[in-house]
C-alpha positions as CSV (number, residue, x, y, z in Angstrom):
1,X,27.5,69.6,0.9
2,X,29.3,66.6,-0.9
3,X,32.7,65.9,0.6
4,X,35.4,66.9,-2.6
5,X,38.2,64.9,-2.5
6,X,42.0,66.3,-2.2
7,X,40.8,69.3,-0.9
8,X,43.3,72.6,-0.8
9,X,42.5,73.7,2.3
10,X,43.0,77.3,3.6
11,X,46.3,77.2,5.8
12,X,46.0,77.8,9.2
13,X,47.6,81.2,9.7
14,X,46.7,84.1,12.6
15,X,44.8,83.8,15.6
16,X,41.9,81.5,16.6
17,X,39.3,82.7,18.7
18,X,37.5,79.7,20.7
19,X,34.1,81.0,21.7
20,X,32.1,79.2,24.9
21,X,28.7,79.7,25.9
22,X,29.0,78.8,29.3
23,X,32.0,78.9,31.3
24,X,31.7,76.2,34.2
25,X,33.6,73.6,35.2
26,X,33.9,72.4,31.4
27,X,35.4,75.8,29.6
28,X,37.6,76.4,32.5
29,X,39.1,72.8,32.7
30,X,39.3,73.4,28.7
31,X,41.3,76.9,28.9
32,X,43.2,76.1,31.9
33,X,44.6,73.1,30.3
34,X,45.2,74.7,26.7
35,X,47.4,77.1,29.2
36,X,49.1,74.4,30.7
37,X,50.0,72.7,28.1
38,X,51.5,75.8,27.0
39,X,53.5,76.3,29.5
40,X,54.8,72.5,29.8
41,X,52.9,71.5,33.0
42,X,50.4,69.2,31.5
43,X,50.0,66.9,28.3
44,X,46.9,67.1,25.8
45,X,46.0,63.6,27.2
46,X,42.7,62.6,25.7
47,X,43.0,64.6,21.9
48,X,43.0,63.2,19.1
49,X,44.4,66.5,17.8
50,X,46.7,66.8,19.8
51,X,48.1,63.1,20.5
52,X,46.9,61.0,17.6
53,X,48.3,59.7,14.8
54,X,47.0,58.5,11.3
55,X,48.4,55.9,9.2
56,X,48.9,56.0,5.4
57,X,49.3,54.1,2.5
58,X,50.2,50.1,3.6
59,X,50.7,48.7,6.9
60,X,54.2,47.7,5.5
61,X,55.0,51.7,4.4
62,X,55.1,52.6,8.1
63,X,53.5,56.2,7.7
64,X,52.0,57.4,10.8
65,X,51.9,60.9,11.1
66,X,50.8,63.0,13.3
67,X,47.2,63.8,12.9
68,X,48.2,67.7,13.9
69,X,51.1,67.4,11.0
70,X,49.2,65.7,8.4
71,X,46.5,67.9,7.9
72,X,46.4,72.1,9.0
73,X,44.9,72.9,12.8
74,X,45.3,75.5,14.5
75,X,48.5,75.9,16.9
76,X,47.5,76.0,20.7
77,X,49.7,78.9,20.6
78,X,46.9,80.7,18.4
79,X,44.3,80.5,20.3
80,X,42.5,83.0,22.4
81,X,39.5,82.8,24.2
82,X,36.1,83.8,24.7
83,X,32.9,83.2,26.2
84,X,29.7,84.3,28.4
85,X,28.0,83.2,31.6
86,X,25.5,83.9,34.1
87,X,28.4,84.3,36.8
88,X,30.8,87.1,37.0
89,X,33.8,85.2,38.1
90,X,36.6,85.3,35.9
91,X,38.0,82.4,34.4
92,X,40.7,81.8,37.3
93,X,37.6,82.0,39.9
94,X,35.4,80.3,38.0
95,X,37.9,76.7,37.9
96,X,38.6,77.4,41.9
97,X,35.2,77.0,42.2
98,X,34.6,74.3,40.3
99,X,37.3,72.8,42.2
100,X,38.6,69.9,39.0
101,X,42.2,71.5,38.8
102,X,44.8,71.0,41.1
103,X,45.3,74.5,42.9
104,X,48.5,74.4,43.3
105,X,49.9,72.4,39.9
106,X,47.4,73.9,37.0
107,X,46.1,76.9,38.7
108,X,48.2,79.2,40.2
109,X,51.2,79.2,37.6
110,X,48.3,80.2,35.6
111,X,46.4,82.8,37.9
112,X,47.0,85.6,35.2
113,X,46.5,84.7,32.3
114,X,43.4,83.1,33.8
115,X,41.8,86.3,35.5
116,X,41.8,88.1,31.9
117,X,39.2,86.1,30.5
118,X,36.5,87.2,32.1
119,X,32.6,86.3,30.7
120,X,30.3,88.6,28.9
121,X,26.4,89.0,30.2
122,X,24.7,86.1,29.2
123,X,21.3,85.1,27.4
124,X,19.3,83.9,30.2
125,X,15.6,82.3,30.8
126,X,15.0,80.4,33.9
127,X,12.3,78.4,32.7
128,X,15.3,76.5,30.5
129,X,17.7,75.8,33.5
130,X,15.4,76.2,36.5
131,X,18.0,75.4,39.2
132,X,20.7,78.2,38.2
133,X,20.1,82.2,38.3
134,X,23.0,84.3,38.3
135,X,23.7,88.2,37.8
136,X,25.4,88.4,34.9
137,X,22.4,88.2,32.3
138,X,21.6,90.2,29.2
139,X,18.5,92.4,29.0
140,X,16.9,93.3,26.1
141,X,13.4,94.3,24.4
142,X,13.1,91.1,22.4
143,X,15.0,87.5,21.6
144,X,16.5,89.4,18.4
145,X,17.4,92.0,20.4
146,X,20.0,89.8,22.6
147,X,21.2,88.0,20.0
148,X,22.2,91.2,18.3
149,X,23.7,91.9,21.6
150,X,25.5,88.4,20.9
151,X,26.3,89.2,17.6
152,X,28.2,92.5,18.7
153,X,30.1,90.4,21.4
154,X,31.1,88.6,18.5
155,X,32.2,91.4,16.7
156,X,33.8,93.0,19.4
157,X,35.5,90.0,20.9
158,X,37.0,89.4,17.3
159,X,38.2,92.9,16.8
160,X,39.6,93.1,20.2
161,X,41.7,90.1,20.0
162,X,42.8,90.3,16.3
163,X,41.6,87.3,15.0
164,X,41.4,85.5,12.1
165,X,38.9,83.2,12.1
166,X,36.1,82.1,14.8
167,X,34.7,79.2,16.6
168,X,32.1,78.6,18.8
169,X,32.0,75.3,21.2
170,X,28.4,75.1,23.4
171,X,30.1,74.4,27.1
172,X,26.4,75.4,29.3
173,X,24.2,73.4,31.0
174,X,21.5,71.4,30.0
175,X,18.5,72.8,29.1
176,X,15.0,71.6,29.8
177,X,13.9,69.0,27.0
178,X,11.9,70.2,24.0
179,X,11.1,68.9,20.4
180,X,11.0,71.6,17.7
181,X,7.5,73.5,16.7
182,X,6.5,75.4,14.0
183,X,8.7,78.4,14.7
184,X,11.8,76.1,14.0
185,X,10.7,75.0,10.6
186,X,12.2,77.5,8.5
187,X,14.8,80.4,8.9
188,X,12.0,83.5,8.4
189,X,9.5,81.8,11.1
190,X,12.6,81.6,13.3
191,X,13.6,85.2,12.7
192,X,10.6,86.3,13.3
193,X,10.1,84.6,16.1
194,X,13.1,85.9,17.7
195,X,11.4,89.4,16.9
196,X,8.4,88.1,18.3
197,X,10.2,86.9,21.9
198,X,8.3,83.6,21.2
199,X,8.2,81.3,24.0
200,X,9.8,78.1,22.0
201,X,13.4,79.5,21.1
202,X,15.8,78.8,24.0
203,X,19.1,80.7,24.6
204,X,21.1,78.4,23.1
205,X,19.2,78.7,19.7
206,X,20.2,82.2,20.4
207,X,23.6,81.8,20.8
208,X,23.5,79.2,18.0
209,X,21.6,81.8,15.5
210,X,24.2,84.7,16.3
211,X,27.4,82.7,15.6
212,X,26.3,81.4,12.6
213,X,24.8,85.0,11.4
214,X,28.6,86.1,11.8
215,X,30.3,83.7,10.5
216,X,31.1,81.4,12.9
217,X,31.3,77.5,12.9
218,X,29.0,76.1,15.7
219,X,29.3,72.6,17.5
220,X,26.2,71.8,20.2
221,X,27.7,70.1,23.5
222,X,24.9,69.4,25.8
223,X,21.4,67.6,24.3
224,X,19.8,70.8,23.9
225,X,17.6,71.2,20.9
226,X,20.1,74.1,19.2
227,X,21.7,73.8,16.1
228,X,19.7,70.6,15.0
229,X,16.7,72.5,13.3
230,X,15.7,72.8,10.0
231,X,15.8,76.8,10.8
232,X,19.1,76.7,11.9
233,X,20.6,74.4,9.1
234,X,19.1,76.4,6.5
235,X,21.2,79.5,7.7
236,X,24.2,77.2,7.7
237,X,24.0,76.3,4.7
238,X,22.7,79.8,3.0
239,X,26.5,81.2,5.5
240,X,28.7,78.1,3.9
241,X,29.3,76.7,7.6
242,X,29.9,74.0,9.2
243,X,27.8,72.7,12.7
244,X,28.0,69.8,14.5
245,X,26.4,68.0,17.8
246,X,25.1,66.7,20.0
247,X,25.9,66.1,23.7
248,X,29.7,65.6,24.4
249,X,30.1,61.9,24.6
250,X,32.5,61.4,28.2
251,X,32.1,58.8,30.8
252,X,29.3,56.4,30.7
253,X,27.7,56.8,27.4
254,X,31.6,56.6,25.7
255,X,31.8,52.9,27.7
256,X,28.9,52.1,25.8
257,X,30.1,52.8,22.4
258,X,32.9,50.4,23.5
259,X,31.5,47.9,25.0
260,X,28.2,47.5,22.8
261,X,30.0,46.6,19.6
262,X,32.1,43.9,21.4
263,X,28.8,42.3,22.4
264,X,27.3,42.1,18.8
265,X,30.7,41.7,16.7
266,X,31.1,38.4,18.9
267,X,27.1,38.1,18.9
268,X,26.2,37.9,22.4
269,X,22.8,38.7,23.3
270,X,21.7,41.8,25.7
271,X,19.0,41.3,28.5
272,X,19.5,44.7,30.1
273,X,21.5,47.7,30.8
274,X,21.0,49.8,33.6
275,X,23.1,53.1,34.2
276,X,23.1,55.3,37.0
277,X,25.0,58.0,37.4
278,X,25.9,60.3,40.8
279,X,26.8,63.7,40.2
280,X,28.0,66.9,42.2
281,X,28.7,69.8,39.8
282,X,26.5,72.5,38.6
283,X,25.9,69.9,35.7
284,X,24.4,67.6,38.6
285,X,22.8,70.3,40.3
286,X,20.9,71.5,36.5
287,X,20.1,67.8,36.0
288,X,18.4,67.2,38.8
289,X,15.8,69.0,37.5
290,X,13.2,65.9,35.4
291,X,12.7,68.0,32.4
292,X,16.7,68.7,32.1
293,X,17.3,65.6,32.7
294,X,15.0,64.6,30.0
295,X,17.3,66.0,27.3
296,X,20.2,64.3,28.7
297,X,17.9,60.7,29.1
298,X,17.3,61.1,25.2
299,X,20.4,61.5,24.0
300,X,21.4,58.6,26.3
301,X,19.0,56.0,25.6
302,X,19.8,56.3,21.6
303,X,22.9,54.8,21.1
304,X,22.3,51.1,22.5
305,X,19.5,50.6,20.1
306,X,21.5,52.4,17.1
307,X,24.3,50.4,17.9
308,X,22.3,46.8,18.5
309,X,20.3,47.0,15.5
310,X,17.4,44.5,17.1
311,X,15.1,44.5,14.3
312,X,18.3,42.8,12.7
313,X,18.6,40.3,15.6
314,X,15.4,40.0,17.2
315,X,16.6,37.1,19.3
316,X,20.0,39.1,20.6
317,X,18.5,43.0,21.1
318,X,14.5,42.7,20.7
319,X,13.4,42.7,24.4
320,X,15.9,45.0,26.3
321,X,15.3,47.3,29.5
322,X,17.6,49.8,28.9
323,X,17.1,52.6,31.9
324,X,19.1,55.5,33.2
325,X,19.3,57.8,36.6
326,X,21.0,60.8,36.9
327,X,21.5,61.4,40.5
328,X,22.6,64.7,42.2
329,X,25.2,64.6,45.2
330,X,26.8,67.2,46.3
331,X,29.9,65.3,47.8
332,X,30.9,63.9,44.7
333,X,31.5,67.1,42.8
334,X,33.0,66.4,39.4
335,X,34.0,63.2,40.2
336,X,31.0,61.3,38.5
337,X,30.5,57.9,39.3
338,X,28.9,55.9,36.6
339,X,27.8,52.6,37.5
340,X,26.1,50.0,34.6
341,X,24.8,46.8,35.6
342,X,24.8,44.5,32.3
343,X,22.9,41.3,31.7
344,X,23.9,39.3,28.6
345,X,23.8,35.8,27.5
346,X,25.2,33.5,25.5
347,X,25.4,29.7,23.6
348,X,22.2,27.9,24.4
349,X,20.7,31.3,26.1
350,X,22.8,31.3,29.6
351,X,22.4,34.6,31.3
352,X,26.1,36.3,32.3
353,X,26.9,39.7,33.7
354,X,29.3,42.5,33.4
355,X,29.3,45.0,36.3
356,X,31.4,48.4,35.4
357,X,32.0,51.1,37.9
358,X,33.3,54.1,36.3
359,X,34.5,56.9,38.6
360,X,35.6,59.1,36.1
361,X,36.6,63.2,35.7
362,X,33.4,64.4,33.3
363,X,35.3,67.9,32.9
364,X,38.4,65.9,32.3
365,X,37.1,63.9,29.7
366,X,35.0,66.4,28.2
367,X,38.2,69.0,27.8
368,X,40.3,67.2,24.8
369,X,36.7,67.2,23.5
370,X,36.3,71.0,23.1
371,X,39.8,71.3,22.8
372,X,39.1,68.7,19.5
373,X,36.1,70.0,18.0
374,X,37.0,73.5,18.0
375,X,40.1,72.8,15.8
376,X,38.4,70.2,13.2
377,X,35.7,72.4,13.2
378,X,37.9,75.3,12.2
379,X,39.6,73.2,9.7
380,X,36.1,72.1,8.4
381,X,35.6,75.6,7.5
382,X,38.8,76.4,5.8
383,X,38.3,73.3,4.0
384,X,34.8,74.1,2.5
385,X,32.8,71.3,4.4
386,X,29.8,73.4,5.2
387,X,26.8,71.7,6.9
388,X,26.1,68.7,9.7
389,X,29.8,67.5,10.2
390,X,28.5,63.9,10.6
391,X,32.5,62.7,10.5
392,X,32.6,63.9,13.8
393,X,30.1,61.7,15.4
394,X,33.4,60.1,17.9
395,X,32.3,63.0,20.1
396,X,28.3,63.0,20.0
397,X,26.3,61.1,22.9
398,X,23.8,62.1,20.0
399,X,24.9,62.6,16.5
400,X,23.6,64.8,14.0
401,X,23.0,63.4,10.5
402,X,23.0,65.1,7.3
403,X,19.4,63.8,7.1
404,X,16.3,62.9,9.1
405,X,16.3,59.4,7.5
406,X,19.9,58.6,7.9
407,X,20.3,57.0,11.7
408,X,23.3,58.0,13.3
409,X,26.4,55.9,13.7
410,X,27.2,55.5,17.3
411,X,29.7,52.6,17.1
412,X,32.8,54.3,18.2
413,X,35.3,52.5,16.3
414,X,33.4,53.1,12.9
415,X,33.3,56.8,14.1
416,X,36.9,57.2,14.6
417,X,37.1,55.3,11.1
418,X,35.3,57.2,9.6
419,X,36.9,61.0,10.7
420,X,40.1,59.3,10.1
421,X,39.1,58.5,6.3
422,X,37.4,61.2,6.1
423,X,41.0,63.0,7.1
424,X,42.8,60.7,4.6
425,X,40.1,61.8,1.9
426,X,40.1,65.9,2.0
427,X,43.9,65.4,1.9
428,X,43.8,63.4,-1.4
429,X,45.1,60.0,0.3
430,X,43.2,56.5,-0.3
431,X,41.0,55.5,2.3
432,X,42.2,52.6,4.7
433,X,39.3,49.8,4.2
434,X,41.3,47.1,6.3
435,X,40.5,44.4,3.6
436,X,44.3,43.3,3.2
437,X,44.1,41.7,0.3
438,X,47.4,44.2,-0.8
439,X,49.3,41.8,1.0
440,X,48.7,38.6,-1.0
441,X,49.6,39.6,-4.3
């Protein structure tokens, strides 16, 4: 829906219920360190939310806020939190296992409150995530069937909790890579569908349909065909809410959105980019499978060329190997290490190269990310900005647009720009264009 200027957004009052489907390595790292923080052992490092500020009106006014005190999120106090998977283990188990916290410093103090969230049964079908099984699955007599089942989690979890309001934050793995059919054209195919168990409609369209069927905001993070079909943005729209994806943007694919727009703004020519990545989580372990990694490899391979622009500059971006490997090993565990090998040239065409070796925390950076989303996506609702939340493409390997003929924007400095304005514009402030001109009058 058109974006309404100075905005009088609901206020932020009562509890906030974070919903995750999936509850690995991601959702535990996420609620362990929304506890910590609580409790003063740890600092939101990495949120915009949380740590961000905003500046308004001239450079000379010196008005920074903070983003959290400029416009109305949710207090981390508020929260609760939710969530299913194919594992029993409680949360506290769950982040053991994944083995990302430190034991000691983020995970005993917090043993407690961590064992009471435990997940509820999940929707399950192998042949989406062929190298996981687990016990803790829904059964039921037909697709619509569990994601009633969801929908009365929902219901439940809401009730039980006392909340307010809802949001729900995709935090499972990748599943196997499909384009959208005929049953994803329009909401009463993809109801009936669901009534007909047909083989095309993945769990997380599941999850996806149930959230939004009770109200709930609903951002995509992995490159999972979900919310991003016409059947599922036609019941956002006909519920008034917000979605948003795709895939969280963390370690390799975020040094891209840096790097990329240095190389053009200064109009350096690209060769090739190669990217591989090794990987020992269960995110590795899902990947490792070709056609989940194929849904990751899309959303990958998009943002150089979105970026580049090479039908623009034919002689800078028109003939570039781009590739990128996924590579499970075990040893690693979530430490990823993303390597990118760079060739670029320059004045007179004379070939350079940039080697970057990333050994990065993916749960670590993906964390603030949740933690992010699930608050502008709450105040997206209580603001009335129903729809594809394309102001928050600073998260998305893989944007979502408001249209199919609209490219996404994948620069990441135009994308925090552009939530930033877009912050600045709800509220009733002017945008900040950078032209200056203010200055010299």
């Amino acid at each position: 829906m058109p974006l309404k200027k100075g905005v009088d957004v609901k206020p932020a009052k009562g509890k906030l219920g974070i919903l995750l489907p999936g509850m690995g390595a991601v959702a535990t790292t996420f609620i362990a360190g929304v506890y910590a923080i609580r409790k003063g052992i740890g600092k939101p490092i990495g949120s915009l939310t949380q740590m961000g500020h905003i500046r308004i009106g001239k450079r000379t006014d010196d008005n920074s806020p903070a983003i959290k005190d400029y416009v109305s999120l949710a207090k981390l106090d508020d929260i609760v939190f939710g969530g299913w998977d194919i594992f029993e283990d409680n949360v506290f188990q769950a982040a053991m296992r994944a083995g990302v916290l430190d034991e000691h410093k983020h995970l005993l103090p917090l043993k407690a409150e961590l064992e009471a969230i435990k997940p509820m049964t999940a929707v399950f079908e192998q042949k989406y995530v062929k190298k996981l099984n687990g016990p803790n699955v829904k059964k039921g007599t037909s697709k619509m069937h569990l994601a009633e089942q969801v929908m009365e989690d929902i219901k439940n979890f809401k009730a039980t909790n006392n909340c307010d309001r809802l949001v729900a934050v995709w935090c499972g793995s990748t599943e196997v890579y499909r384009k959208p059919t005929d049953v994803h054209s329009s909401l009463e195919k993809f109801e009936a569908g669901l009534k007909a168990s047909h083989d095309d409609i993945a769990p997380s369209q599941i999850y996806a349909y149930a959230c939004l069927k009770m109200g709930v905001p609903y951002a995509n993070g992995a490159p999972n065909l979900s919310v991003d079909t016409p059947a599922l943005l036609e019941l956002a729209k006909k519920q008034g809410l917000p979605v948003a994806g795709k895939d969280f943007k963390t370690g390799q694919t975020l040094m891209k959105t840096i790097l990329a727009p240095g190389f053009k703004a200064r109009m350096l020519g690209l060769q090739g980019w190669y990217s591989t990545n090794i990987l020992g989580n269960r995110d590795g372990e899902v990947l490792d499978d070709p056609e989940s990694f194929k849904s990751k490899e899309v959303t990958k391979l998009g943002v150089i060329d979105h970026i580049l622009q090479p039908k623009l500059y034919p002689d800078l971006y028109g003939d570039i190997s781009h590739v990128v490997r996924i590579n499970y090993y075990p040893p690693r565990g979530d430490n990823k290490e993303g390597w990118d090998n760079i060739d670029i040239f320059g004045w007179l065409g004379y070939p350079m190269q940039i080697k970057v070796d990333f050994l990065c925390r993916d749960s670590i950076l993906a964390a603030p990310i949740v933690l992010d989303l699930a608050l502008f996506m709450d105040f997206a609702q209580r603001a009335g900005m129903h729809g594809v939340q394309e102001w928050l493409s600073f998260y998305w390997k893989s944007p979502m647009t408001p249209a199919e003929t609209l490219y996404p924007e994948h620069d990441l400095f135009i994308q925090l720009m552009k939530l930033k304005n877009t912050l600045r514009h709800v509220k009733g402030d002017e945008l900040i264009t950078h032209l200056g001109a203010e200055y010299y009058d």
